[in-house]
Every structure is written in structure tokens, then in C-alpha cells.
C-alpha positions as CSV (number, residue, x, y, z in Angstrom):
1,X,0.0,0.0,0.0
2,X,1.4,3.4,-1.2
3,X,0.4,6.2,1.3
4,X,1.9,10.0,0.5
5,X,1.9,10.6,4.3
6,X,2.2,8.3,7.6
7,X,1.9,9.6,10.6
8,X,2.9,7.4,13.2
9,X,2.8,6.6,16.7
10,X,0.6,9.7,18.0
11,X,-2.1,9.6,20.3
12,X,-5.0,10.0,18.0
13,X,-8.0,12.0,19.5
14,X,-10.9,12.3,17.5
15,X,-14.5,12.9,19.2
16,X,-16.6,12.3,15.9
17,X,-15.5,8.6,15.9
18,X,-14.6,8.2,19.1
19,X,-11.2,7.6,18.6
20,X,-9.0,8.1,22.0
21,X,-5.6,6.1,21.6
22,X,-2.5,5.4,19.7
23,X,-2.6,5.0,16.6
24,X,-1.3,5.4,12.8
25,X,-3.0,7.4,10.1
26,X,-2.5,7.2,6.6
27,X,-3.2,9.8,4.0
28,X,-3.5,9.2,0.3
29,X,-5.3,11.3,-2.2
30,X,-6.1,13.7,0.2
31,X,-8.2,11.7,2.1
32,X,-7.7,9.7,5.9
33,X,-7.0,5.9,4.7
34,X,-6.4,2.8,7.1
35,X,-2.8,2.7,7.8
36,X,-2.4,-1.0,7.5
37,X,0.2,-3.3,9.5
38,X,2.0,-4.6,6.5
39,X,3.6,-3.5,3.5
40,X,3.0,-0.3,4.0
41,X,5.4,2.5,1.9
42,X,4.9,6.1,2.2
43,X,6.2,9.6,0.4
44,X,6.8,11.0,3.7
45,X,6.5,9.3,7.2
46,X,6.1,12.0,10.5
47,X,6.7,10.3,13.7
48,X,4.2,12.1,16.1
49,X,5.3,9.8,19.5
50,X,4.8,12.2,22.6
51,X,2.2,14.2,20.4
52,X,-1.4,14.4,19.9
53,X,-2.8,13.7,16.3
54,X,-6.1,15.4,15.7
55,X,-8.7,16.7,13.2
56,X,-8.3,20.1,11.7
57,X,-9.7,22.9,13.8
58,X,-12.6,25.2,12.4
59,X,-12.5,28.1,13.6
60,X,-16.3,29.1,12.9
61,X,-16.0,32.7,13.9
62,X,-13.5,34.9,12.0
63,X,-12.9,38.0,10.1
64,X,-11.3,37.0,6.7
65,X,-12.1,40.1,4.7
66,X,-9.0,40.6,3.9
67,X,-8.3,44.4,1.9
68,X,-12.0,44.9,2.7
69,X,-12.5,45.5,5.9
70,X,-9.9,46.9,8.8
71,X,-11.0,43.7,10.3
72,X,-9.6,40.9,7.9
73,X,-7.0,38.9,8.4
74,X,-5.4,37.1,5.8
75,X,-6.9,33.4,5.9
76,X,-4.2,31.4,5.3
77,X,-2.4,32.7,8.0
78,X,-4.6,30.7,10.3
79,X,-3.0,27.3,8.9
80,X,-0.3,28.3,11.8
81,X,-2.6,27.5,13.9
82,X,-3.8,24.5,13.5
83,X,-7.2,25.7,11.9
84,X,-7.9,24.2,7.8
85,X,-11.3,25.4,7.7
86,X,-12.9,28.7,8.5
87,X,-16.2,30.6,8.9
88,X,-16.2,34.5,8.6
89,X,-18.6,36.3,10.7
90,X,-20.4,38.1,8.6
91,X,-17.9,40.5,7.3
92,X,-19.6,41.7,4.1
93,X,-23.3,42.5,4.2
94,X,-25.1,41.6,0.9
95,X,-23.3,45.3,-0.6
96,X,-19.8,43.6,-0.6
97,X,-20.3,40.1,-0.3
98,X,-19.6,39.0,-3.8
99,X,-16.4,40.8,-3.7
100,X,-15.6,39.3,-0.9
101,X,-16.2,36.1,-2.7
102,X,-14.1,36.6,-5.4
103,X,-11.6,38.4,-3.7
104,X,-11.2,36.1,-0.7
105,X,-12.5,32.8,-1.3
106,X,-11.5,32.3,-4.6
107,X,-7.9,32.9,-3.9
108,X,-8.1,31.2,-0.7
109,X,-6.3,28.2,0.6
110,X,-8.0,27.7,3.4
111,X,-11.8,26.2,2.9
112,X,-13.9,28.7,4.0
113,X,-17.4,29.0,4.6
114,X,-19.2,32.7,5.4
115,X,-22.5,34.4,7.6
116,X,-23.7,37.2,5.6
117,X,-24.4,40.1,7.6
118,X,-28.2,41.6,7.5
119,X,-26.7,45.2,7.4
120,X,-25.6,45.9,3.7
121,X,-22.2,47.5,4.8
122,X,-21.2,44.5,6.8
123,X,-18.4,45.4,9.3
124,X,-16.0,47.6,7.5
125,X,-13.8,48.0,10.6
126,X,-12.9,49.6,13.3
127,X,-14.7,53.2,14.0
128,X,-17.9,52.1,11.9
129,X,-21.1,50.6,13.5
130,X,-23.7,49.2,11.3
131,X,-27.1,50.4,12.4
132,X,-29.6,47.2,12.9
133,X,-32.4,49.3,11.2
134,X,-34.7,47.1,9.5
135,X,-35.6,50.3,6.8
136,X,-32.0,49.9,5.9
137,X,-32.3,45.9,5.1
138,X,-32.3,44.3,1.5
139,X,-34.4,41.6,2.2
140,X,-34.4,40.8,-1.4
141,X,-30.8,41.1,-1.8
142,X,-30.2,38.8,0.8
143,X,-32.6,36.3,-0.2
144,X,-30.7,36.6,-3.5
145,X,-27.6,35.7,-2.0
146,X,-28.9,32.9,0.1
147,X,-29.8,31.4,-2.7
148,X,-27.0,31.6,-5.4
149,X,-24.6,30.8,-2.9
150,X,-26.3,28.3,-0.9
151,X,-23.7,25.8,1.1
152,X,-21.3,28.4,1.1
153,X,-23.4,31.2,3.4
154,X,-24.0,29.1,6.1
155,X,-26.6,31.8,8.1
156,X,-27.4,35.5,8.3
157,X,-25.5,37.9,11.1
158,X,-26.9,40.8,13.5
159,X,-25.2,42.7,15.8
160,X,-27.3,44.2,18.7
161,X,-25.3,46.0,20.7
162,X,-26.2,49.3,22.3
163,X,-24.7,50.8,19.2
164,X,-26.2,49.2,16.5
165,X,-29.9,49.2,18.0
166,X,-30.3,52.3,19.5
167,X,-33.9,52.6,21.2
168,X,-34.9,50.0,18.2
169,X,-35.6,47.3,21.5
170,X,-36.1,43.6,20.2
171,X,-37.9,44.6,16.4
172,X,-34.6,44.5,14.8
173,X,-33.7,40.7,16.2
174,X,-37.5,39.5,15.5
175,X,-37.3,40.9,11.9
176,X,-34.0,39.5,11.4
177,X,-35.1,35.8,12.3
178,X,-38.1,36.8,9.8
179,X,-35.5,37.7,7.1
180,X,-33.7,34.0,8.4
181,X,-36.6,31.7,8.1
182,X,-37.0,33.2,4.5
183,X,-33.8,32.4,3.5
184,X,-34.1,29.1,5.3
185,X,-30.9,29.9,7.1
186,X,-30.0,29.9,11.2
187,X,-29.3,33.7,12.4
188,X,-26.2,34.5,14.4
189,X,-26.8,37.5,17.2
190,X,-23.9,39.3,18.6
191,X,-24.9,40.4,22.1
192,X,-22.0,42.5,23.4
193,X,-23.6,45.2,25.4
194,X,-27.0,44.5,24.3
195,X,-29.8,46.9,26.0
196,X,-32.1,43.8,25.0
197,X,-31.6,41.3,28.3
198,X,-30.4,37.4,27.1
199,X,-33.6,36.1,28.2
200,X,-35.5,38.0,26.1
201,X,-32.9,37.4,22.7
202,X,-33.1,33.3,23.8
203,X,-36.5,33.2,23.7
204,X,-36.8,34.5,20.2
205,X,-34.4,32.8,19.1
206,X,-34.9,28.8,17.3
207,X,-32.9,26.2,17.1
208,X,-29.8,25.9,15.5
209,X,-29.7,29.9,15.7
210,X,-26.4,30.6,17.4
211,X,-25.9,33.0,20.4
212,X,-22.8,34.5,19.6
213,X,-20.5,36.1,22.4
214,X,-21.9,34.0,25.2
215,X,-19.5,34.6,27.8
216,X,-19.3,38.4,27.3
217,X,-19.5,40.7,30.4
218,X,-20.9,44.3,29.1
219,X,-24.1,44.9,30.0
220,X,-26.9,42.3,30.3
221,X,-25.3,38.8,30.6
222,X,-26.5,35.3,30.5
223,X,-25.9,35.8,34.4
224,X,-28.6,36.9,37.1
225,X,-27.7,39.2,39.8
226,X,-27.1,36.7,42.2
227,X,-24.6,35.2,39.6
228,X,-26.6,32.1,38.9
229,X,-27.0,31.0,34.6
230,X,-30.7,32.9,34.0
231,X,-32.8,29.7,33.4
232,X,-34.0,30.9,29.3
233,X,-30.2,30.2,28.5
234,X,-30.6,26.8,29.6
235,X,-33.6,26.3,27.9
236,X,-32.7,27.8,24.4
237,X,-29.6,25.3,24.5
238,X,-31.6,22.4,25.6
239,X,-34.1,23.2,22.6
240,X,-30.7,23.8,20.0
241,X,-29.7,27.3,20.6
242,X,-25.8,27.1,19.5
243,X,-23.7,29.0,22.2
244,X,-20.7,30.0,20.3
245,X,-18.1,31.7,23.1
246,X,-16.1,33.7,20.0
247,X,-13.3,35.0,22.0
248,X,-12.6,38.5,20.2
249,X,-10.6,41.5,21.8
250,X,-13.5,42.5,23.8
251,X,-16.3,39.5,23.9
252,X,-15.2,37.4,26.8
253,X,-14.9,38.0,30.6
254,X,-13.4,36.1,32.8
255,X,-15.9,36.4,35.6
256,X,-19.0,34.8,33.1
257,X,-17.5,32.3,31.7
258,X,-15.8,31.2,35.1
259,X,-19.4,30.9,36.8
260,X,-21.0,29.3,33.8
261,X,-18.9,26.5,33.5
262,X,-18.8,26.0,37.3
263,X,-22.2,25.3,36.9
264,X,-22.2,23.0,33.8
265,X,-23.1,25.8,31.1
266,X,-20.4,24.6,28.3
267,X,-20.0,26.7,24.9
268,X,-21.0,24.6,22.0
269,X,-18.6,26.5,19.7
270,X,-15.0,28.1,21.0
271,X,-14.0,30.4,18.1
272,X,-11.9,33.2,17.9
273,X,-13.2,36.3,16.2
274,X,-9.8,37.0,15.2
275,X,-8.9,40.7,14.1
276,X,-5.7,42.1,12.8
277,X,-5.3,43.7,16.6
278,X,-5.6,40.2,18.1
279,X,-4.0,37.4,15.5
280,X,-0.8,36.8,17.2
281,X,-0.8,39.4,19.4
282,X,-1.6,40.0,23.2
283,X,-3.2,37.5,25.6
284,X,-6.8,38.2,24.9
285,X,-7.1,36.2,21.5
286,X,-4.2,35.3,19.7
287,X,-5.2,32.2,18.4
288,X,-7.6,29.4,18.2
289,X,-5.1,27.0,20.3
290,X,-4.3,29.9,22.9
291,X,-8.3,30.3,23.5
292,X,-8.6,26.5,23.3
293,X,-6.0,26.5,26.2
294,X,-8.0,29.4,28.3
295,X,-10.7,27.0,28.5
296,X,-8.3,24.3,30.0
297,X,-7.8,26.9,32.7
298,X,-10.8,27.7,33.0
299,X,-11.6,24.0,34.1
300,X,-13.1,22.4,30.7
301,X,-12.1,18.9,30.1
302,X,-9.4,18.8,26.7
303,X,-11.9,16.7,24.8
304,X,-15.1,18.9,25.4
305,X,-13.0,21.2,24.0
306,X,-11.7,19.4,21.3
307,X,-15.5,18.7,20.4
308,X,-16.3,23.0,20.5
309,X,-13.5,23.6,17.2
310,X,-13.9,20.1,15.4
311,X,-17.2,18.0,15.4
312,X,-20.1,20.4,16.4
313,X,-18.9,23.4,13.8
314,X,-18.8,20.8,11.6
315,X,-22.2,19.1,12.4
316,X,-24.5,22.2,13.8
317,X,-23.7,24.0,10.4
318,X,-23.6,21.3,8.5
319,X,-19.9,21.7,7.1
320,X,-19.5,17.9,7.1
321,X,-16.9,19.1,4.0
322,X,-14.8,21.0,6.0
323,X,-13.6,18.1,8.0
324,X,-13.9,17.5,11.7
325,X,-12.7,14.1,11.4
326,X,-10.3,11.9,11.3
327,X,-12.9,8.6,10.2
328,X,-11.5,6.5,7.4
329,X,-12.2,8.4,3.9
330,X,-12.8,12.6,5.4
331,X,-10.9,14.7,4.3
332,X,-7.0,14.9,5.5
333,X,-7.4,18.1,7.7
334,X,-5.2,17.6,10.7
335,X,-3.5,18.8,13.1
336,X,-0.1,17.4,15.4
337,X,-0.5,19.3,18.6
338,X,1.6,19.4,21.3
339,X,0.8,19.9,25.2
340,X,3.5,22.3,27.0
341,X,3.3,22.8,30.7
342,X,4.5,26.1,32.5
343,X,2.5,29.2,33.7
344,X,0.7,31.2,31.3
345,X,-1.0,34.2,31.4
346,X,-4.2,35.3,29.9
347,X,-6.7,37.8,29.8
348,X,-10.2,39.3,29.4
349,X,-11.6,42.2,27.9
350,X,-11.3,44.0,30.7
351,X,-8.0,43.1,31.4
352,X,-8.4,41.0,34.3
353,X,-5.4,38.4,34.6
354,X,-5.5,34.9,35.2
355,X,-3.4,31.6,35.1
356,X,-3.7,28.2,33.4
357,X,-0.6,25.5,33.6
358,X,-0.9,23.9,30.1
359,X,-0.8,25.4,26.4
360,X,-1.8,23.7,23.2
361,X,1.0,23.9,20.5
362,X,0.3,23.2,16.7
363,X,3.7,21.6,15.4
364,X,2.1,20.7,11.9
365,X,-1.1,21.4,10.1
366,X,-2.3,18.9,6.9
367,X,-5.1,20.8,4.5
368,X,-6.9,18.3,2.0
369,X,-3.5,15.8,2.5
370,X,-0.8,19.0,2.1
371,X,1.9,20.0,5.0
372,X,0.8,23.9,5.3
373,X,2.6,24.1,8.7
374,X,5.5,23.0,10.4
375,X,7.4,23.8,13.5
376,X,11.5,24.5,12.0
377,X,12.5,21.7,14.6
378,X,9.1,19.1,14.3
């Protein structure tokens, strides 16, 4: 059997197939194969001992708008990372999308996937705030958009902070889930600072529409005043409400998130909003291994979190193509990661400092069966 990669002797963790052990994988043809036990040649062979071998990360909330918006980030910078699929967050509204399109997907390495934002400007960057003003929608536009790019615009985006909304109240979220249902799409709702309360946006909200910013701490929270989960956050999951925690330079606080997982209330999705300001840079963001490892100090179990950036992306949005697997015949998105102990810092939007003992390390990343990362000395 003629493999172009084998990777051997890693400890292969993959939640979708419930894969916890060591193992060999194969790759051939850009796709996972069985390894074998005999006979077995192969272009290159990677010996991953001491190392964990796992599926691609999809980071499902990003800003890729790269030369469109003072929020993009190049996407195949995120290969680094460990990440071989992505999901931009609704950079482009329906005004810019299909320049976005050509500009950025086209010429992409990185599969991407995309929300379209409901406001027709998008997010062109920093200093601008849409306004969530249903007069200002294309409904029509959008629909049109929906449509000719269906599978690739995987839902609709509204932001309802304090900015965006004004005195608007909760019209501009119920007409935005109108627009959704039309389109026959889920609708992702940024919260940050929201004048609406979270138990008023999760009960309009249906399932597989995705709270996004869960864990933020301006303004109303998914916290009561005694500090306790408000009980309409635990219903809207239990009924299929995604809770996406995208990390961003000012969407997570420390304080939230701490309480909520203390008692049990897990993100469905970790994801990273990157930013220019962020990628690489602080200890806020960074990346989507550096988040991943906040949520180890935080107190989540490694495979919970394994299952936020790998399996549920892939199965609550239905991007079965962008991998989160490492089952015989999906796609060869992978990543070899490495576990370093020490004391590491990190922080929240409001600067507040804490301490974890373990970071996650990429030392290679595979896209569609291709080496697009490796560590100098891996």
C-alpha cells in the first residue's frame, strides 16, 4: 500500500468517531485511509510519539475580509494555527459580499465557509457601527444571495449592541429571524452590550440559531444578579440554541465564563473572532489554540474542548466538508499538537489576569492531505 503521508505513533484524538488512543494514520489522495500493518510504503513518514494527532480545527468565527474591511485577516495565515477550515462572521453584508467572494474565497487556501451580515455594509472595521435598522435591510438582496450561494453562506448575522440598536428594543432581532426563516438559514446574534436582556434574545431565538458572544460581560449577561445561569439560557440550548463563546478583543470576561462553567453551562462552539489587533498578538485572542488553552484553565475537560473547534462546527452548520474528522475516507485536515506545561497568562476584555498551567501547540497542520505548517525543529 502506497500512502503520500504516515503519521505514526501519536495519540490520536478524534470525538466524531470516538477515537481516543494510539494510533497510525495514513493519508493518500487527500483523504484519511487505514494505515495498514504490513507493507506499508509512504512519500513521507512523520513520527508524532509524545504528540497528539487530531482533526483540523474550524475556527467558525473569523474575520477574513481581507483588503475589505480593517477587520480581515489574511486566511491562510490561520494554517499556523492549526485551523484548515474557517467561517467569517459576517464581514460583508449583501453590498460587498460577492467581492468578498471573489476576492477572498477564490484565492483562498484555506476552505472557507461565510455568515452574511443583514446590514448591507457589513463590518468595514474599526470606527464604523452598522445600524440594525430594518428600513435599511435588502431583504431581497439577501434572499438573492442565500440562494446563489447556498452551502457556502452558512446563516445571516446581527449585531445588537447598544450601538447598532439604538432605542430599536427587540424589532430588529424578530425581523432579522423573519429575514432567516425566508432564507431558510440559522441567524447568528452578537450580544455584546445589548440593552435587550439574554432572556428575552433566547426566547426568540430557534434552534440551531447561534448566540454568539456568550461569555461576554458588558451589560446584560447570561448571568442573574445573584450570579446564577438565567434559566432561558438553559432552555434555548436544551431546545438547540448554538452558544458560540467567540473569544474577540473585547467579547469574553473572565468572571462569566468562570461561573458558567462551574455550573455545567459549556460553549457549544470556542471560536476566535480574530482581528488584525488580536492574531498573534496579546493575551486576549491570539489564536484558536491559545483560546482553546483558556478554556483548560478555565476548568473544561481537553476533549469537550476538542468537540467545540472540530465536530459540532462541523455538524450544527452542516460543514461535514470542512472536516472534523479523522474517520477513514474525510478529508485529510489535521492537526499534530503538542501539550506544553508552565504558567501562562491570559486575559479578558477588561484586562483582568488569570493563570492556566498547560498550552496547546500546533507543530504541523495537513489541508486536503498538504503539509501547510510546520514547527523549524518538528
Amino acid at each position: 500500500m502506497k500512502l503520500d503521508i504516515l503519521i505514526k505513533n501519536g495519540h490520536v484524538v478524534d470525538p466524531a468517531s470516538g477515537v481516543d488512543e494510539i494510533r497510525d494514520i495514513g493519508i493518500a489522495d487527500g483523504r484519511i485511509v487505514s494505515a495498514g500493518t504490513d507493507g506499508i510504503q509512504a512519500g513521507e513518514i512523520i513520527d508524532a510519539k509524545g504528540y497528539y494527532v487530531l482533526p483540523g480545527f474550524i475556527d467558525f468565527h473569523t474575520h477574513l475580509y481581507y483588503g475589505g474591511s480593517s477587520f480581515g485577516v489574511n486566511p491562510n495565515l490561520l494554517f499556523a494555527s492549526g485551523v484548515t477550515g474557517a467561517v467569517d462572521g459576517g464581514t460583508a453584508g449583501c453590498a460587498g459580499f460577492e467581492a468578498f467572494y471573489r476576492q477572498t474565497q477564490l484565492l483562498s487556501q484555506l476552505p472557507l465557509k461565510f455568515m452574511l451580515h443583514i446590514s448591507p455594509i457589513g463590518q468595514p472595521g474599526f470606527g464604523v457601527q452598522e445600524p440594525a435598522d430594518p428600513a435599511s435591510w435588502n431583504e431581497g438582496a439577501l434572499l438573492d444571495l442565500a440562494q446563489k450561494y447556498s452551502g457556502e453562506i452558512v446563516c445571516l448575522k446581527l449585531r445588537i449592541g447598544r450601538a447598532m440598536i439604538g432605542e430599536r428594543g427587540i424589532a430588529p432581532l424578530q425581523e432579522a429571524c423573519r429575514i432567516a426563516r425566508q432564507a431558510g438559514l440559522p441567524l447568528c446574534v452578537h450580544v455584546t452590550d445589548s440593552p435587550v436582556g439574554a432572556r428575552e434574545i433566547a426566547e426568540t431565538l430557534a434552534p440551531g440559531d447561534i448566540y454568539c458572544h456568550v461569555f461576554h460581560g458588558k451589560g446584560n449577561t447570561i448571568l442573574d444578579q445573584d450570579g446564577e445561569v438565567i434559566p432561558a439560557m438553559r432552555e434555548a440550548s436544551r431546545r438547540g440554541v448554538i452558544m458560540d463563546a467567540a473569544n474577540g478583543s473585547i467579547n469574553f470576561s473572565y468572571p462569566v465564563a468562570k461561573a458558567s462553567i462551574e455550573q455545567g453551562f459549556l460553549p457549544d462552539i470556542i471560536s476566535s473572532d480574530i482581528t488584525p489587533t488580536t492574531l498573534n498578538r496579546g493575551c486576549n485572542a491570539k489564536n484558536l489554540p491559545f483560546i482553546m488553552s483558556k478554556y483548560l484553565a478555565l476548568g473544561m475537560r481537553f476533549n469537550d474542548i476538542l468537540k467545540t473547534v472540530t465536530m459540532n462546527p462541523a455538524a450544527l452548520m452542516g460543514l461535514k466538508d470542512l472536516a472534523g474528522t479523522l474517520a477513514q475516507g474525510a478529508p485529510a485536515d489535521l492537526v499534530i499538537l503538542d501539550k506544553i506545561s508552565g504558567r501562562f497568562k491570559f486575559a479578558d476584555a477588561d484586562n483582568r489576569e488569570f493563570y492556566g498551567n498547560t498550552m496547546l501547540s500546533p507543530l504541523l497542520t495537513v489541508s486536503r492531505g498538504r503539509i501547510v505548517f510546520r514547527q523549524t525543529w518538528f
